[in-house]
C-alpha positions in Angstrom: 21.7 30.2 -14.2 25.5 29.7 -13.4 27.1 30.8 -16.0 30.0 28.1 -15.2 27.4 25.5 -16.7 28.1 25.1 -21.0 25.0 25.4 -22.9 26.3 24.7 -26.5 25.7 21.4 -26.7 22.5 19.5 -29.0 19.5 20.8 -27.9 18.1 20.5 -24.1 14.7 20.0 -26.3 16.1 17.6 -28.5 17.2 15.1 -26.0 14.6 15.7 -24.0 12.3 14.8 -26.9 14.3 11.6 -27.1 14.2 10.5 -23.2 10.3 10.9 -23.5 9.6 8.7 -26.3 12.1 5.8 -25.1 11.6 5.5 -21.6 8.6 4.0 -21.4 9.9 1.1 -23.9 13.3 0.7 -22.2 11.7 0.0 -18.9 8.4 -1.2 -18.9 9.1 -4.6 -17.6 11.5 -2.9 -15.6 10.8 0.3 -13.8 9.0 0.7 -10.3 7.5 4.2 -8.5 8.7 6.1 -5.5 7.9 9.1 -3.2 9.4 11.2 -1.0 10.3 12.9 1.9 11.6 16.6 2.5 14.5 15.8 4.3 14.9 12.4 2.5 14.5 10.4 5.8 11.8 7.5 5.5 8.6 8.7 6.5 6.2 7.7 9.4 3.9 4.8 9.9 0.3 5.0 11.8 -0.7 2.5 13.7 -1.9 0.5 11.0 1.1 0.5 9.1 0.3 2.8 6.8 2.3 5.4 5.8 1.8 9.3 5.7 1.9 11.7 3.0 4.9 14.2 3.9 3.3 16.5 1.6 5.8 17.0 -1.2 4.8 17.1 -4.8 5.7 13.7 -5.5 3.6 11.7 -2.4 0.5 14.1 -3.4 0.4 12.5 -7.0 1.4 9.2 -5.6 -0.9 9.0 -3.1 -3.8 9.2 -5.8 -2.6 6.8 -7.6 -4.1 3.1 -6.6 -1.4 0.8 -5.9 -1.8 -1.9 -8.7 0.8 -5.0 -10.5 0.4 -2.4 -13.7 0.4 1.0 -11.9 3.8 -0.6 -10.0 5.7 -1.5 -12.8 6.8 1.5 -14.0 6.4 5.2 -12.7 8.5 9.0 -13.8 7.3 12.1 -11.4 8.1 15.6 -12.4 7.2 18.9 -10.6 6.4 20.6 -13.4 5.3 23.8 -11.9 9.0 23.7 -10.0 11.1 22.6 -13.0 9.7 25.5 -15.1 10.8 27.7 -12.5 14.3 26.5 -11.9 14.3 26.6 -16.2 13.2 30.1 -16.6 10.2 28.2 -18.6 12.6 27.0 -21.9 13.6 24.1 -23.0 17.3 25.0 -22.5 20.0 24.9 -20.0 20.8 22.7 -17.1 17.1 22.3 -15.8 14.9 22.7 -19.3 16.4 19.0 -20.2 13.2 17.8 -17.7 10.2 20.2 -19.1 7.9 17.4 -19.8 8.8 14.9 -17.3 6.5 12.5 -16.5 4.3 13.2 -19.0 6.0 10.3 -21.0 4.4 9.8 -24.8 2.1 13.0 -24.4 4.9 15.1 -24.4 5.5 14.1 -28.1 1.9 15.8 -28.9 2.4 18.8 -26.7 1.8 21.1 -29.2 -1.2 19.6 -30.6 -3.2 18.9 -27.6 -4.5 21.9 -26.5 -6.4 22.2 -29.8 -6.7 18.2 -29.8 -8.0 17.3 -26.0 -8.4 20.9 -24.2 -5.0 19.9 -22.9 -1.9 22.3 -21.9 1.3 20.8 -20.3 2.7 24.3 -20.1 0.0 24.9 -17.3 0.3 21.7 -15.1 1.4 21.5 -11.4 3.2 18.3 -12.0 3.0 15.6 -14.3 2.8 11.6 -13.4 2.7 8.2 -15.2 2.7 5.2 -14.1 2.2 1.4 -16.0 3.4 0.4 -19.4 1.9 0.9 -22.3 -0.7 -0.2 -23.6 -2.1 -0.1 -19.6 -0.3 3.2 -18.8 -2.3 6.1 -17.1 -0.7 9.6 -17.2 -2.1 12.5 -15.0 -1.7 16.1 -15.7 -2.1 17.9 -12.3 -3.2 21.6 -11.9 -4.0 24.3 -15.0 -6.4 22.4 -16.8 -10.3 23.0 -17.6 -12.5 20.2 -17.4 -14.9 21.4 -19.9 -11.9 22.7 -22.6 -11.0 19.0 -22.3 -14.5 18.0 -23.4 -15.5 20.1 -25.6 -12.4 20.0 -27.5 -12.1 15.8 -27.3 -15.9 15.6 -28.2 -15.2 17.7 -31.6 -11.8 15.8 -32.1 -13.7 12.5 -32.2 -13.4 11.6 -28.5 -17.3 10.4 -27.0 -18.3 8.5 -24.3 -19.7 9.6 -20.5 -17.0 9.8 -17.1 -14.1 8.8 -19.6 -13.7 9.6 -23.5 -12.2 7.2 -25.5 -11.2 7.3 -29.3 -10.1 4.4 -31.5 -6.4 4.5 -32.8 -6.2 6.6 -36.1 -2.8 6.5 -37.4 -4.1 9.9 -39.4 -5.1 11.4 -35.7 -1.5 10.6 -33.5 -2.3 11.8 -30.5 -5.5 8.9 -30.5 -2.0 6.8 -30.2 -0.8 8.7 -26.8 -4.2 9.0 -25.2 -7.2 6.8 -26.4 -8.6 7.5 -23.0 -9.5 11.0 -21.4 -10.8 11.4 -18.3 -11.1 15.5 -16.8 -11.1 15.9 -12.9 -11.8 19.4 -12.1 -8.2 20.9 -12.6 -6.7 17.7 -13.7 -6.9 15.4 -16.6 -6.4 11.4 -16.4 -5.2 10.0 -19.6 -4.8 6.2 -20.6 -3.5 3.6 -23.1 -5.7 1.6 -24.9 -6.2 -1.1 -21.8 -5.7 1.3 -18.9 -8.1 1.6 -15.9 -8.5 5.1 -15.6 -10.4 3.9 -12.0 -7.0 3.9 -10.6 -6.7 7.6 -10.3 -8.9 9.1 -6.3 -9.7 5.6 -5.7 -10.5 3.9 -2.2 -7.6 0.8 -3.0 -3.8 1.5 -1.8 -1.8 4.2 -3.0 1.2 3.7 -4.1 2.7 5.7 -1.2 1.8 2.5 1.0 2.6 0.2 -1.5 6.2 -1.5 0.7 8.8 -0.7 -2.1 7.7 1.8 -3.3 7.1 4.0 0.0 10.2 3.3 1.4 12.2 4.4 -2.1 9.6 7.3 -2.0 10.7 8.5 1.6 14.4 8.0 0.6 14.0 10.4 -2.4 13.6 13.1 -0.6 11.7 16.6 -1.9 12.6 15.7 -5.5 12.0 17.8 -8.9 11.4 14.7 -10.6 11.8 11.1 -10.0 11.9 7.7 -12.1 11.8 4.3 -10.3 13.3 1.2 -11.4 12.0 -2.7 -10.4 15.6 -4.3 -10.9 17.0 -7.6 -9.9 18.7 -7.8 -7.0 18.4 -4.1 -6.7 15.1 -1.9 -7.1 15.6 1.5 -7.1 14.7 5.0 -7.6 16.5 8.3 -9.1 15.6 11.7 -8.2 17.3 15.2 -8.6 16.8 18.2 -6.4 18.1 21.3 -6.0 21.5 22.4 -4.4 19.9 24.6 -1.2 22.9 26.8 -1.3 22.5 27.2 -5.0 19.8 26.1 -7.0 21.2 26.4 -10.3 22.6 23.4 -9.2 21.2 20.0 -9.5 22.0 17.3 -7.1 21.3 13.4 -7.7 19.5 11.1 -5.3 20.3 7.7 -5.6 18.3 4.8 -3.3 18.5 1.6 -3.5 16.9 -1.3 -1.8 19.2 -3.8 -0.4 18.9 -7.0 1.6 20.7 -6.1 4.7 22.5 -2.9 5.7 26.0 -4.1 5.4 24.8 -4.5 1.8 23.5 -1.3 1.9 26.8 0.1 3.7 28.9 -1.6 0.0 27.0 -0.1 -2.6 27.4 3.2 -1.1 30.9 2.4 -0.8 30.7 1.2 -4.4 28.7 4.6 -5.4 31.6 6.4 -4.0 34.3 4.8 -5.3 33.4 4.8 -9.2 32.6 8.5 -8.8 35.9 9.0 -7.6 38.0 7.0 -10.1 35.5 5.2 -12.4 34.2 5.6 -15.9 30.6 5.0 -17.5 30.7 2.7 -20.2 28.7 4.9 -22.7 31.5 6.7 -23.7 34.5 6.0 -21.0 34.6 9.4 -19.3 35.4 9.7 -15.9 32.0 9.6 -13.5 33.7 12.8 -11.9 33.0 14.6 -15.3 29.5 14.6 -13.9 28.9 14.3 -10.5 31.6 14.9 -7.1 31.1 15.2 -3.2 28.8 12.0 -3.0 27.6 11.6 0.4 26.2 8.4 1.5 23.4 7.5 3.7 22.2 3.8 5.3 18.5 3.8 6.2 18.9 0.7 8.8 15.3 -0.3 9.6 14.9 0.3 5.3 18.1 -1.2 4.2 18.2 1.3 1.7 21.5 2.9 0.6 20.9 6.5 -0.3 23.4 8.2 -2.0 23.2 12.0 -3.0 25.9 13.5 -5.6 26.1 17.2 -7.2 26.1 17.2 -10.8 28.7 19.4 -12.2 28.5 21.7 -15.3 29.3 19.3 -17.3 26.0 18.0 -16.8 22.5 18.0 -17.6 19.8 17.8 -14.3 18.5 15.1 -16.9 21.7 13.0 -16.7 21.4 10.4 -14.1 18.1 9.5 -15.8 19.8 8.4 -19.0 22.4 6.7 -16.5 19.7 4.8 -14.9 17.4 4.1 -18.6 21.0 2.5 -19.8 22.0 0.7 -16.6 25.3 3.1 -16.3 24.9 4.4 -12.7 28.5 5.2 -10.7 29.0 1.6 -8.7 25.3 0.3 -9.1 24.5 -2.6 -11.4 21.1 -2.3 -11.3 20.7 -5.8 -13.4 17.3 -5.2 -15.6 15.5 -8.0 -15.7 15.0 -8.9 -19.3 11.6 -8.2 -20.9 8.5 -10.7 -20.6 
């Protein structure tokens, strides 16, 4: 890792422990999905207007997901598999902030579910959830045994046939973060209390033909982890990649959807602007104190303004997520729709 990035701050773990727990409170009436595209160009329709999985890690676990009012409300991607290499597999540094992400509430019980459910986050591909709670389902892709998951759910008090379900003990937390199990060969679906677990390798819509959602997935681009956000005027999604030249380095993916592309054309413009000579109003430091060299994009048949900005090392690969949970993006008032 470049050893121009400071790592004595609070614990990467810490605040990542934090962004779990909240984010899915903070933006459930709020938050929307994306996927993505390699190059970050929007990806192609059939001729039935479908769109086509360009393979990354974040359209495969979208397009398994059936595109639904809950599943669309809220959704966080993270490449697990990809993040824990970039990290060196801790919880520290520039790209440890995201071990966990996606996985949402379970992370809080990471250490107890392998003994709990048959469960280990450590050994996932990628990890998804999508919904609120109490409707949210989380998936945990790759590494997993579908018989560890029942045999170790059936003696923790899980029962039931295709899906497990335990009431909520308040003695037994993680009956709290997944009332519902469901094991598919190498992957597990877990659920709130009301989720449809059905959702998951259904025959309904995925979510990567779902019209918002595509299109914010193909701007994203090959992403290490995403987080979408259903905001009024503007939905939009946040990813964060690697630098090509030097993957130590994260860079930040802004889209947003916008009603024409002049409008498009002004929020990039906007983007550009506040990183250059703007401050977040957290804490009133300079936007350049975390990201520089934005480079802005209009996708004219989308009218989607994509903006891409290097973090610097000041900055955590987690940062423009807690930008985005507290409505403090450079230039982009996202406008959160207030809950209920």
């Amino acid at each position: 890792m470049s050893s121009k990035r400071r790592t004595t701050r609070a614990s990467s773990r810490d605040r990542r422990r934090s962004i779990v727990l909240t984010v899915p409170l903070l933006l459930a009436a709020t938050v929307t999905a994306c996927g993505d595209d390699d190059d970050g160009a929007p990806g192609s329709t059939g001729g039935d207007g479908e769109r086509r999985s360009t393979g990354t890690a974040l359209h495969q676990a979208l397009d398994r997901i059936e595109a639904t009012s809950s599943t669309a409300t809220f959704i966080s991607f993270g490449d697990a598999a990809r993040i824990a290499e970039a990290s060196g597999g801790t919880f520290e540094g520039v790209w440890g902030s995201l071990t966990g992400w996606g996985a949402d509430a379970l992370y809080q019980h990471r250490d107890q579910l392998p003994e709990v459910l048959g469960i280990d986050l450590d050994s996932a591909d990628a990890l998804v959830t999508v919904g609120a709670p109490p409707s949210f389902v989380s998936m945990v892709i790759g590494g997993q045994d579908a018989d560890d998951v029942a045999s170790a759910a059936t003696a923790a008090g899980w029962s039931g046939d295709d899906v497990l379900a335990a009431e909520n003990d308040v003695t037994q937390p993680v009956t709290l973060a997944a009332p519902q199990v469901r094991a598919v060969d190498a992957d597990v679906v877990v659920g709130g209390i009301d989720a449809d677990l059905s959702v998951v390798d259904s025959d309904g819509t995925s979510l990567t033909d779902e019209p918002t959602v595509g299109s914010l997935a193909d701007c994203l681009g090959d992403v290490l982890a995403a987080q979408f956000i259903q905001a009024d005027p503007t939905p939009a999604a946040v990813g964060v990649r690697q630098e090509g030249d030097d993957p130590d380095v994260p860079v930040g993916v802004v889209c947003a959807v916008t009603g024409s592309p002049e409008e498009a054309e002004d929020i990039g413009a906007d983007m550009e602007q506040a990183v250059a000579s703007g401050e977040t109003t957290s804490n009133r430091r300079p936007y350049s104190d975390y990201f520089t060299e934005p480079e802005v994009t209009v996708v004219d048949d989308e009218h989607i303004a994509r903006v891409e900005m290097s973090l610097t090392p000041e900055a955590f690969a987690i940062t423009i997520f807690q930008m985005a949970m507290t409505d403090d993006l450079p230039g982009l008032a996202l406008g959160y729709p207030s809950a209920g």
